[in-house]
N, C-alpha and C positions, 0 to 999 in steps of 0.2 A: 750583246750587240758587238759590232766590230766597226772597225776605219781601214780605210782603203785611201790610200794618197800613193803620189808618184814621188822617186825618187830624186825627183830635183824640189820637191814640196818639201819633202826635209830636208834638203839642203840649203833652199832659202830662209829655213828658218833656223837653220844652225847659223849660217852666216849673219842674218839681222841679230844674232843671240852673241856672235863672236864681236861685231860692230858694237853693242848697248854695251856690253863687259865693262865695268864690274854693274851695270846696271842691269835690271830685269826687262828684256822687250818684249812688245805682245802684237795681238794681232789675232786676223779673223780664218777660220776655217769655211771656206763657200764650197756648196755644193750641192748635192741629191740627198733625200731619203729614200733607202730603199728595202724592200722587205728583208733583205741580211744585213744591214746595219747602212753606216754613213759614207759617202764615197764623195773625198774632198775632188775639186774641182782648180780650186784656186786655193792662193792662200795670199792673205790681205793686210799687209802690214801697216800696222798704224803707232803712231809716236804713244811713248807712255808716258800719261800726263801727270806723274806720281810725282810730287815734289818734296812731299819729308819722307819717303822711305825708298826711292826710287832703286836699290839695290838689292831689297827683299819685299818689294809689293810693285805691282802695278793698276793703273789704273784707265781705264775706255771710257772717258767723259759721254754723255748721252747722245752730245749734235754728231761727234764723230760715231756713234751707232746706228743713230738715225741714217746719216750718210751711207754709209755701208750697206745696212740693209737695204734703203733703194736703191744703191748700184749692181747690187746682188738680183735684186727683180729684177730688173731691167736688162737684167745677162739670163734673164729664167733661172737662177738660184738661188738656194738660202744661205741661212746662215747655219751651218749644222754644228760649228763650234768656235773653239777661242785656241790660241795659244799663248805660252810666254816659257821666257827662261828662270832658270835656277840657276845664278853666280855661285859657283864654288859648293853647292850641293846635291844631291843627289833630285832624279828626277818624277819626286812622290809630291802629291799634294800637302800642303801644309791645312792647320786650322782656318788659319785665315785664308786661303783658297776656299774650301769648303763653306766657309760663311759666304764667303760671294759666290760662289758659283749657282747656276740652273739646268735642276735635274732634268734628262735627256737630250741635255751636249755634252760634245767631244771637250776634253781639254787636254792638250798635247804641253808636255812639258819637256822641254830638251836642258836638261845636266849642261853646264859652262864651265868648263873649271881650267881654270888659269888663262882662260884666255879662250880654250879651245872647245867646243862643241862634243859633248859626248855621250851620252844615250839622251834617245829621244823614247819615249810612254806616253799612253792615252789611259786616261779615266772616265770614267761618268757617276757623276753623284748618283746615288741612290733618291728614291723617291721621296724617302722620310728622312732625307736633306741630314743621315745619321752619320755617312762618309761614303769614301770612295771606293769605285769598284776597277779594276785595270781592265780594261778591254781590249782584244785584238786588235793591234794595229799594223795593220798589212802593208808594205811597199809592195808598189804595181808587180812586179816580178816575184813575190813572196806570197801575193794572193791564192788564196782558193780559184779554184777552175771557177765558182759560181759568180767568184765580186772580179775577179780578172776584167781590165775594160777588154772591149774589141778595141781593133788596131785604128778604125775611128773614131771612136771617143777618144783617144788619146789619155 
């Protein structure tokens, strides 16, 4: 599968990642499923509500899920993934990402280090929840002819 986002989707989410610093920020990936993979739409920031780890965990309390996903219908979209950052390491799933995650979403992790925003990766667990797989992650301009939006979709 692959992800398809616009380059200001990763840059708001480098920036919500340079603001959280040394904290981990997270937040929703809204969008389409589509027969070549996941094509974000939006991207949906939400507070992490992690209070003893907050600089290597975060945490999407359930009401603020709930929330989300009906704002996401209510715009005709889902929730196709999740984001957060990585203070001062690299931008690979840890164990404990993997315990919490759900296989077939996106999870986009953007690298923070020192301050500054700096490789952004997507993954998707595997089915048997064994680990991660790296997925295409497209910016609009670096897409395939097939997941490219038209100039109306934006």
């Amino acid at each position: 599968m692959s992800l398809v986002m616009t380059r200001e989707h990763v840059e708001r989410i480098g920036a919500q990642g340079r603001a959280a610093y040394p904290s981990e920020c997270c937040g929703f990936l809204l969008g389409i499923w589509s027969p070549d993979g996941k094509r974000v739409k939006d991207v949906r920031p939400v507070e992490n509500a992690r209070t003893d780890s907050p600089h290597n965990r975060y945490l999407i309390t359930p009401d603020v899920f709930l929330r989300v996903e009906k704002e996401a219908r209510e715009r005709s979209l889902e929730v196709v993934g999740f984001y957060h950052s990585h203070p001062d390491v690299e931008a690979r799933p840890s164990a404990f990402d993997r315990d919490q995650a759900w296989a077939g979403y996106s999870y986009v992790i953007v690298s923070v280090r020192g301050g500054a925003p700096r490789e952004t990766r997507s993954w998707e667990l595997r089915p048997d929840r064994s680990a991660f797989d790296e997925e295409g992650l497209f910016v609009a301009e670096d897409a395939p002819t097939e997941s490219r939006p038209r100039a109306s979709e934006g």
